[in-house]
C-alpha positions in Angstrom: 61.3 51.1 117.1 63.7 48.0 117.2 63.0 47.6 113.3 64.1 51.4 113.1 67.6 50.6 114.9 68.2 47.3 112.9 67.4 49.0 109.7 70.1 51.6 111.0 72.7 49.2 111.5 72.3 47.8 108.5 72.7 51.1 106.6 75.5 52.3 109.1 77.7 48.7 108.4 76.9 49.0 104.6 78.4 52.9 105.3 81.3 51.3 106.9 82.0 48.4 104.2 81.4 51.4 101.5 83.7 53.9 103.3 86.1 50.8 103.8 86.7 49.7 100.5 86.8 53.7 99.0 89.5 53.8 101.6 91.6 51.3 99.9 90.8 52.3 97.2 92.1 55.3 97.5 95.4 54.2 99.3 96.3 51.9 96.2 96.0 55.5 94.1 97.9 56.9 96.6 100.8 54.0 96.3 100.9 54.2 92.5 100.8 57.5 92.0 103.9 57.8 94.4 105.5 55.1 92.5 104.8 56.9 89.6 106.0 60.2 90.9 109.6 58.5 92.5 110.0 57.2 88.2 109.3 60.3 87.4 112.3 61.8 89.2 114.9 59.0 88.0 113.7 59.9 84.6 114.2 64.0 85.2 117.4 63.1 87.0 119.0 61.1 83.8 117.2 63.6 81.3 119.0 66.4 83.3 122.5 64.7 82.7 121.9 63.7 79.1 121.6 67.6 78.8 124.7 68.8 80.7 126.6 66.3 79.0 125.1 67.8 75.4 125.6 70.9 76.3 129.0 70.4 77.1 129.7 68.4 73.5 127.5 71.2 71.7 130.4 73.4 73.1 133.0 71.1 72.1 131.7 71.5 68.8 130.8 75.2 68.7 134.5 75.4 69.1 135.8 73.6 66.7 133.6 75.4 64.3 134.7 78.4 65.4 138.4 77.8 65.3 138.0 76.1 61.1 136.3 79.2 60.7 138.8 81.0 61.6 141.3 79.3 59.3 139.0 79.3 56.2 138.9 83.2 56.8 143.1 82.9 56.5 142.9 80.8 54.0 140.7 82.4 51.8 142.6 86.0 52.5 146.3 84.1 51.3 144.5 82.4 48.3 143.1 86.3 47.6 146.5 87.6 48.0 147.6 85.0 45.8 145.8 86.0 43.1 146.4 89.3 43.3 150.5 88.8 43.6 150.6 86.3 41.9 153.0 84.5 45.0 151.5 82.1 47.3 151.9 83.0 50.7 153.0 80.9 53.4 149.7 78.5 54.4 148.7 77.4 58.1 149.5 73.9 57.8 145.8 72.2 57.8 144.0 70.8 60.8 144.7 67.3 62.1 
């Protein structure tokens, strides 16, 4: 009987060691993986700006096309009426 009980507490302390050491184990993953997850934010957070801020100059520039589109349509209508008169009309002075 007393082997039975020694043999017990052996098995039960290895347990404990085992369960120990899985237990840090498992806290270290714990640790990194919350590191991992807090660089994951910063990097989200500056990705996030980059794209407002390209948004905003992909407006800037939608505009701008826009508005030399706008002037190549006058443009090309006074260089038609041009032809067809034979008088140049007065031209949009070009853009700066």
């Amino acid at each position: 009987m007393f082997r039975a009980i020694v043999v017990f507490l052996i098995l039960a302390a290895i347990a404990g060691v085992g369960m120990w050491w899985w237990n840090g184990q498992q806290q270290a993953m714990r640790e990194r993986q919350d590191h991992q997850i807090g660089d994951l934010q910063t990097q989200l957070a500056k990705l996030r700006a980059d794209n407002d801020r390209l948004k905003s100059e992909l407006n800037k520039v939608e505009e701008e096309e826009n508005r030399l589109a706008t002037e190549n349509r006058e443009l090309t209508k006074a260089l038609e009426q041009a032809k067809v008169t034979g008088k140049v009309a007065t031209l949009p002075y070009p853009p700066k």
